[in-house]
VEXMIMI-158165 format. One record per residue (C-alpha): residue number from 1; residue in three letters; z, x, y. Coordinates in Angstrom, 2 decimals, padded with zeros to 5 digits. Each point is the difference from the previous one (the first is absolute). Layout:
# residues N
<site><k>NUM</k><r>ALA</r><zz>Z</zz><xx>X</xx><yy>Y</yy></site>
...
//
This chain:
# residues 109
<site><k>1</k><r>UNK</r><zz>212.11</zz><xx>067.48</xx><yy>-037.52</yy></site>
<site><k>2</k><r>UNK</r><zz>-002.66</zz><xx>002.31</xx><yy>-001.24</yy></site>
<site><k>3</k><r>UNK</r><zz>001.55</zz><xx>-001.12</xx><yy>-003.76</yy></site>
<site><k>4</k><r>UNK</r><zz>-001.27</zz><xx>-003.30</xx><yy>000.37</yy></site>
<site><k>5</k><r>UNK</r><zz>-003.17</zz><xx>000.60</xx><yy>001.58</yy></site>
<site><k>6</k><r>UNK</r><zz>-000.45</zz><xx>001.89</xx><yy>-003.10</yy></site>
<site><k>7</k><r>UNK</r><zz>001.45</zz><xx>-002.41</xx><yy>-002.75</yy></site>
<site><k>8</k><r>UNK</r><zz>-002.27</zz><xx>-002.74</xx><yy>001.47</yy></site>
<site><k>9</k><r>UNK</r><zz>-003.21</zz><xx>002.43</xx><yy>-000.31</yy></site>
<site><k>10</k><r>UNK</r><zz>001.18</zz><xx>000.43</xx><yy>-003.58</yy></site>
<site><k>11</k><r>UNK</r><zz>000.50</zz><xx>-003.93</xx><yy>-000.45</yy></site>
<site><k>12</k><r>UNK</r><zz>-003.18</zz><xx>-000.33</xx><yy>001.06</yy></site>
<site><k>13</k><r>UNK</r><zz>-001.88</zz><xx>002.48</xx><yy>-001.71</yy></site>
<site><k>14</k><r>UNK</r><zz>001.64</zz><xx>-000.93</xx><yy>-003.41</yy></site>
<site><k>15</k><r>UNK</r><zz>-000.65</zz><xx>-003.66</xx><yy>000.63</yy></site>
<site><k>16</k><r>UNK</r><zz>-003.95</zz><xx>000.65</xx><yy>000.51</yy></site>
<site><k>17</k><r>UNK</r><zz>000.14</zz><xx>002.07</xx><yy>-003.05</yy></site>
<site><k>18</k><r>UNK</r><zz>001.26</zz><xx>-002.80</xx><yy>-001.49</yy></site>
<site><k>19</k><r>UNK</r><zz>-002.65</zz><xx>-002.65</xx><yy>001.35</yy></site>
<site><k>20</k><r>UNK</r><zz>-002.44</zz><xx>002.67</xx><yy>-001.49</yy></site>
<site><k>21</k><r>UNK</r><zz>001.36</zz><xx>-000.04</xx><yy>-003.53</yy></site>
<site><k>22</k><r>UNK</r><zz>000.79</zz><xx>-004.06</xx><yy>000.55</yy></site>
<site><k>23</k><r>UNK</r><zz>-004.34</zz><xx>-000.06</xx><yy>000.97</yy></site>
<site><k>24</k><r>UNK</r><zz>-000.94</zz><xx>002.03</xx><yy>-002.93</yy></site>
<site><k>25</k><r>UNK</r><zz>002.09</zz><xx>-002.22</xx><yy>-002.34</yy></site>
<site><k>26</k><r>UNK</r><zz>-002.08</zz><xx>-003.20</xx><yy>001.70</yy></site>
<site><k>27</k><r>UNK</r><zz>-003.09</zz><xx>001.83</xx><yy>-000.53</yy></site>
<site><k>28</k><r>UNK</r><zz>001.01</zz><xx>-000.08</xx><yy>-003.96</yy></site>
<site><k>29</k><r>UNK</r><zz>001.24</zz><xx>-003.27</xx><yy>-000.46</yy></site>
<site><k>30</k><r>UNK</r><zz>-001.89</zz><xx>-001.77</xx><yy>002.63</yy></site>
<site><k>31</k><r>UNK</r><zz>003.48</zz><xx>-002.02</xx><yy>000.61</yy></site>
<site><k>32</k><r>UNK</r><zz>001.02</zz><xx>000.62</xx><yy>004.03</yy></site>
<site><k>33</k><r>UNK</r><zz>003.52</zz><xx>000.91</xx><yy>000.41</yy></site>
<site><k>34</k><r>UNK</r><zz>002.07</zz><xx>-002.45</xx><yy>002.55</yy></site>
<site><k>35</k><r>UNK</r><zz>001.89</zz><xx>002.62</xx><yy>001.89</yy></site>
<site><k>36</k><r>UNK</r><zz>002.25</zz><xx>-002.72</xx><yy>001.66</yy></site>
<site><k>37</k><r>UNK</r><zz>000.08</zz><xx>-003.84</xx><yy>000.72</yy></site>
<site><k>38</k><r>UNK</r><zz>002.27</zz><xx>-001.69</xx><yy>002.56</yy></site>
<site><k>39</k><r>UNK</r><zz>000.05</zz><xx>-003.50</xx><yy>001.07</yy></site>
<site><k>40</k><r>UNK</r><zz>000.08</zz><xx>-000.26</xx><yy>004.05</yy></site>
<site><k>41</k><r>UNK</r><zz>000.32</zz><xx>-003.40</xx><yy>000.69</yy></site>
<site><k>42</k><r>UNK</r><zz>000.34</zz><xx>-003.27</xx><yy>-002.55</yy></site>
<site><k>43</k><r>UNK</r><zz>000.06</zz><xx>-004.08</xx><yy>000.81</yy></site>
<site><k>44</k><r>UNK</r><zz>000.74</zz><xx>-002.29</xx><yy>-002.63</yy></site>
<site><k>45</k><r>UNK</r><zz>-002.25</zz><xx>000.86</xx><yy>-002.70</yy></site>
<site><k>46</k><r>UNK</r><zz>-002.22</zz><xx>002.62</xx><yy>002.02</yy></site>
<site><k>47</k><r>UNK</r><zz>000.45</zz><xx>002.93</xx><yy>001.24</yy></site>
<site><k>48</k><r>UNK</r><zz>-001.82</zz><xx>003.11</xx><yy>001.45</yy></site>
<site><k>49</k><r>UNK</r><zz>000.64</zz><xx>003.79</xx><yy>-001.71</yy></site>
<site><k>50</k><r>UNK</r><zz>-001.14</zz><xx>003.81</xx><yy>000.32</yy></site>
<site><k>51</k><r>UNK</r><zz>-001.53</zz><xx>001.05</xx><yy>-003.37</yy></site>
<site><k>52</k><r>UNK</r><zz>-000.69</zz><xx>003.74</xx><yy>000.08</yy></site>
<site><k>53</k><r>UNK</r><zz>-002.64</zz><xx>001.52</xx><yy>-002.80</yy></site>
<site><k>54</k><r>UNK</r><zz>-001.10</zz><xx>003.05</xx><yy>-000.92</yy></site>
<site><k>55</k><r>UNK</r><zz>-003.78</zz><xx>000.55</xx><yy>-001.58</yy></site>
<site><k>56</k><r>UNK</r><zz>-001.80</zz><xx>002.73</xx><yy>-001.22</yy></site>
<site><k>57</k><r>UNK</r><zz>-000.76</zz><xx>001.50</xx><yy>003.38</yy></site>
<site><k>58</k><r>UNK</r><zz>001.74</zz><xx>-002.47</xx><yy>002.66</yy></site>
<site><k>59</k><r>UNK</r><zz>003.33</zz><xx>-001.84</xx><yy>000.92</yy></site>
<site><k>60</k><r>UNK</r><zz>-000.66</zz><xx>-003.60</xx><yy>001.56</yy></site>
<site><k>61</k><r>UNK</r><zz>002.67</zz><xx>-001.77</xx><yy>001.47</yy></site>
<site><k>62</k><r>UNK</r><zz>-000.62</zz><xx>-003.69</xx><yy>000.05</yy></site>
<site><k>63</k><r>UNK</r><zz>002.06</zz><xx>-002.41</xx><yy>001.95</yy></site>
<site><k>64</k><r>UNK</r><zz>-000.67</zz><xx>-003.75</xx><yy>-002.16</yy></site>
<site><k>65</k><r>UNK</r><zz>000.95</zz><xx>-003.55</xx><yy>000.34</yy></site>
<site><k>66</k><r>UNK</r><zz>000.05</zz><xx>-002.01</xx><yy>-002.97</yy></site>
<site><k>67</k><r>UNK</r><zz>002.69</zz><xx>-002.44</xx><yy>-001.62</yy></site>
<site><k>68</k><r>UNK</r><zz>000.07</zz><xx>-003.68</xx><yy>000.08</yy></site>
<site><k>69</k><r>UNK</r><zz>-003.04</zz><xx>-002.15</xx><yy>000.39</yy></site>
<site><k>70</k><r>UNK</r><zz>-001.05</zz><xx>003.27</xx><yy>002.20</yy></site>
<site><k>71</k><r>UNK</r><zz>-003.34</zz><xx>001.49</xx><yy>-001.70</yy></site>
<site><k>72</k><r>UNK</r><zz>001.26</zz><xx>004.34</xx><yy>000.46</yy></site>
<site><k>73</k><r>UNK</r><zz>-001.80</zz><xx>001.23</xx><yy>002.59</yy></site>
<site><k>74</k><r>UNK</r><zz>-000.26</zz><xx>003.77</xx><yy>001.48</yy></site>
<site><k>75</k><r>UNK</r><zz>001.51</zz><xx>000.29</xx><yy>003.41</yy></site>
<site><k>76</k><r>UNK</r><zz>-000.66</zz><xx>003.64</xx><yy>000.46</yy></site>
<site><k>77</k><r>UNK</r><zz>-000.69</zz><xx>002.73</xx><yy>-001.99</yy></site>
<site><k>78</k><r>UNK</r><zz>000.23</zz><xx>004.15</xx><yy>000.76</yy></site>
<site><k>79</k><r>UNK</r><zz>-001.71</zz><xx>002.29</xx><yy>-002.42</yy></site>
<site><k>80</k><r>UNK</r><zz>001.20</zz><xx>003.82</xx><yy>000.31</yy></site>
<site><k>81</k><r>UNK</r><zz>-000.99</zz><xx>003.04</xx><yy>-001.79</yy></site>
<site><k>82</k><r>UNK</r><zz>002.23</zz><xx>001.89</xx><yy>-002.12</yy></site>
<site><k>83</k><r>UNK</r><zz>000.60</zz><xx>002.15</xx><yy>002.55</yy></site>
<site><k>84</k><r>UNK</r><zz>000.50</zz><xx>-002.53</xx><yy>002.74</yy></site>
<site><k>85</k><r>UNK</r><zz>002.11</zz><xx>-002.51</xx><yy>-001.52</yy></site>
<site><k>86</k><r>UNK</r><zz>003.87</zz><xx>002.30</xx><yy>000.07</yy></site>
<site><k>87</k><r>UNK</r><zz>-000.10</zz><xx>000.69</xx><yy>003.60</yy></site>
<site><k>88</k><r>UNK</r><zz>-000.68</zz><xx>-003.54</xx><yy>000.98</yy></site>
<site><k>89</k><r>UNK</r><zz>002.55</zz><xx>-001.24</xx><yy>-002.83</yy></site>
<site><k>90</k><r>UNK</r><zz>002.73</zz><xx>002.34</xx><yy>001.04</yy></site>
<site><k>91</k><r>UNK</r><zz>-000.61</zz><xx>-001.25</xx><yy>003.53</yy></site>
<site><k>92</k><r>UNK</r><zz>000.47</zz><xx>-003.56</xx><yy>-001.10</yy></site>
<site><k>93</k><r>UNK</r><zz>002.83</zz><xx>000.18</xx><yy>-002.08</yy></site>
<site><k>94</k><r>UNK</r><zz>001.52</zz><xx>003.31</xx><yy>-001.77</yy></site>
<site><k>95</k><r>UNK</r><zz>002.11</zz><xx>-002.48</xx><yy>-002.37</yy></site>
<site><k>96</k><r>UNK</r><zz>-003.53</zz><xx>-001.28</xx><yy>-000.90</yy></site>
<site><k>97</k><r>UNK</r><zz>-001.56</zz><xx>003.39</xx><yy>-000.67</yy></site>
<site><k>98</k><r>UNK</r><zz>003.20</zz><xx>001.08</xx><yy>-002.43</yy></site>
<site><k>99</k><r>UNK</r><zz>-000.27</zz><xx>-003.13</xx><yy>-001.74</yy></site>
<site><k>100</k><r>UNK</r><zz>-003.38</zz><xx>000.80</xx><yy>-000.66</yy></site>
<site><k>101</k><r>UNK</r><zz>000.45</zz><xx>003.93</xx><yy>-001.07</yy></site>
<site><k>102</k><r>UNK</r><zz>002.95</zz><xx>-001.35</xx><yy>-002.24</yy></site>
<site><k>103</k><r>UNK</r><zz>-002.43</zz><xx>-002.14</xx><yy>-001.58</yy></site>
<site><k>104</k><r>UNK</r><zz>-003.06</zz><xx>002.44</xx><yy>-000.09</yy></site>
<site><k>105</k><r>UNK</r><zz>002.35</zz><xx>002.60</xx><yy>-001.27</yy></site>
<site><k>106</k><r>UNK</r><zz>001.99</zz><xx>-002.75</xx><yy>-003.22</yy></site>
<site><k>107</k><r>UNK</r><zz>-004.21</zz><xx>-000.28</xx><yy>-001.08</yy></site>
<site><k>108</k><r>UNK</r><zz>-001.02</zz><xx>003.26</xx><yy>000.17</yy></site>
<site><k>109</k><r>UNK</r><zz>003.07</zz><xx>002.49</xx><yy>-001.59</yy></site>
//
């Protein structure tokens, strides 16, 4: 057990050394990165999704409604540090957070 107890601290220490080189690179280009985006519920031509973006100094995780004859609309939105954001991610979904390292990791090497 004491492996994995490791391997996750390494997870997450990589992926906020990640989210640091991911900020700096939005600090240059001035272009957020969208760290993940999944659609949680749809009817007919609406539907409600999780965008997840990462800015020169925060991650905000926006829940939106839009779609249809539905003006988008914010339903909730969570801004975390850099240093917040992987515990709460690996928390909520640890296929979520290596989606997100595999993508941080494809822009950055």
């Amino acid at each position: 057990m004491p492996k994995q107890i490791t391997l996750d601290g390494w997870l997450l220490s990589h992926f906020q050394v990640l989210l640091k080189r991911g900020s700096a690179h939005v600090a240059r280009t001035k272009l957020p990165i969208v760290l993940y985006r999944t659609t949680m519920e749809e009817e007919g031509e609406s539907y409600q999704e999780t965008v997840c973006t990462l800015t020169e100094s925060y991650v905000i995780v926006q829940v939106v409604t839009s779609g249809g004859g539905i003006p988008p609309s914010f339903q909730q939105q969570i801004v975390f540090t850099i240093e917040e954001f992987p515990a709460w991610l690996v928390k909520k979904s640890r296929d979520l957070l290596l989606s997100c390292v595999d993508l941080l990791e494809e822009q950055f090497s």
